[in-house]
C-alpha positions as CSV (number, residue, x, y, z in Angstrom):
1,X,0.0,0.0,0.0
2,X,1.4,3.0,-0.8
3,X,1.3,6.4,1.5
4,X,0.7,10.1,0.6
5,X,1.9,12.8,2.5
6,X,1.5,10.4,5.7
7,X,-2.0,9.1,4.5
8,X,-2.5,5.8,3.4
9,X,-3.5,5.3,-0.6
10,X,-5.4,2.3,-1.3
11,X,-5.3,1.2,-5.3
12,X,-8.3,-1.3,-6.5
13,X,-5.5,-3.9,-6.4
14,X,-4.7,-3.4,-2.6
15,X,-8.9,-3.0,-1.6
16,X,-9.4,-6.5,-3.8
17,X,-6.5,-8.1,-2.3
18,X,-8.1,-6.7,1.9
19,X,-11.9,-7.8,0.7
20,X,-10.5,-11.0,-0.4
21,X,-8.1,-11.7,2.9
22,X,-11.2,-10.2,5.1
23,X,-14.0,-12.7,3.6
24,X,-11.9,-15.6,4.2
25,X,-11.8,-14.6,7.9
26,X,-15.6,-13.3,7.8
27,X,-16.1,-17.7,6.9
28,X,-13.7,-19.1,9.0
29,X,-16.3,-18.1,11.6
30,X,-19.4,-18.0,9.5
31,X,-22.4,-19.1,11.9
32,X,-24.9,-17.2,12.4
33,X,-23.9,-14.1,14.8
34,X,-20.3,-14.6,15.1
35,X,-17.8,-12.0,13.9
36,X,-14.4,-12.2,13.9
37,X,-14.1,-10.2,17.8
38,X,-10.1,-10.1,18.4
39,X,-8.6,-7.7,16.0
40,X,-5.7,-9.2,16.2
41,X,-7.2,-12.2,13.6
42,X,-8.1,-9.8,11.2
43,X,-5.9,-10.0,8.2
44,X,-5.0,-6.4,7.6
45,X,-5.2,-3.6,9.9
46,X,-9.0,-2.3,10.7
47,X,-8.7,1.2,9.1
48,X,-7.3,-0.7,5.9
49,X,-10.3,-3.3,5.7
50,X,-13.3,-0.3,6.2
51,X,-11.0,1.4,3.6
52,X,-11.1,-1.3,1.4
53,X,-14.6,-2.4,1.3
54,X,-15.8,1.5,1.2
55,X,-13.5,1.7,-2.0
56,X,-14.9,-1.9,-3.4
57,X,-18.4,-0.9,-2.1
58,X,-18.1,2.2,-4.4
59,X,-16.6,0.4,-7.5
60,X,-19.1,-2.3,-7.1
61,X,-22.1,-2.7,-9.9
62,X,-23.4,-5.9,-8.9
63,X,-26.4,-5.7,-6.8
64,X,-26.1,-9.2,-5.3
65,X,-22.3,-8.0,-4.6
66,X,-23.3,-4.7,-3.3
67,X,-25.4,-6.2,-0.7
68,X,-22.9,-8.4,0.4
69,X,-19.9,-5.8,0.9
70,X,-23.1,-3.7,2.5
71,X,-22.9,-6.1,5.2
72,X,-19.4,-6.5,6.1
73,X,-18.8,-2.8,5.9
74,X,-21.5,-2.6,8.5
75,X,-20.1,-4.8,10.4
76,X,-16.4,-3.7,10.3
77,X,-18.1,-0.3,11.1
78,X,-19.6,-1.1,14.1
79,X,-17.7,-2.1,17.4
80,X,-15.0,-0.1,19.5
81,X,-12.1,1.2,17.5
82,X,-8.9,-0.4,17.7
């Protein structure tokens, strides 16, 4: 990922690559009302994966898609922050 002028700059590469990494943890715990709760088994940083799925969520024409990033940017939204 590369930085600007201390901020971090995602490209579609680098949100694709997060999503990707993020929905294989979102099914390693996939019953119904589990979440993955310890940050520390996310696969990226938190910031990086709302980043990413704001920037896919965005880019995204697919309506089934859509609704599916809808919910795990929901629920990377909610919670403490980190």
């Amino acid at each position: 990922m590369r930085t600007r002028k201390g901020s971090p700059s995602m490209t579609v590469e680098d949100a694709e690559k997060i999503v990707q990494d993020y929905g294989a943890a979102w099914r390693s715990v996939a019953r119904p009302g589990n979440v993955v709760r310890d940050i520390r088994n996310l696969p990226h940083p938190k910031e990086h994966i709302k980043q990413a799925l704001i920037l896919s969520l965005l880019l995204n024409t697919d309506p089934k898609g859509r609704e599916i990033l809808k919910v795990r940017t929901s629920c990377s939204l909610i919670g403490r922050k980190a």
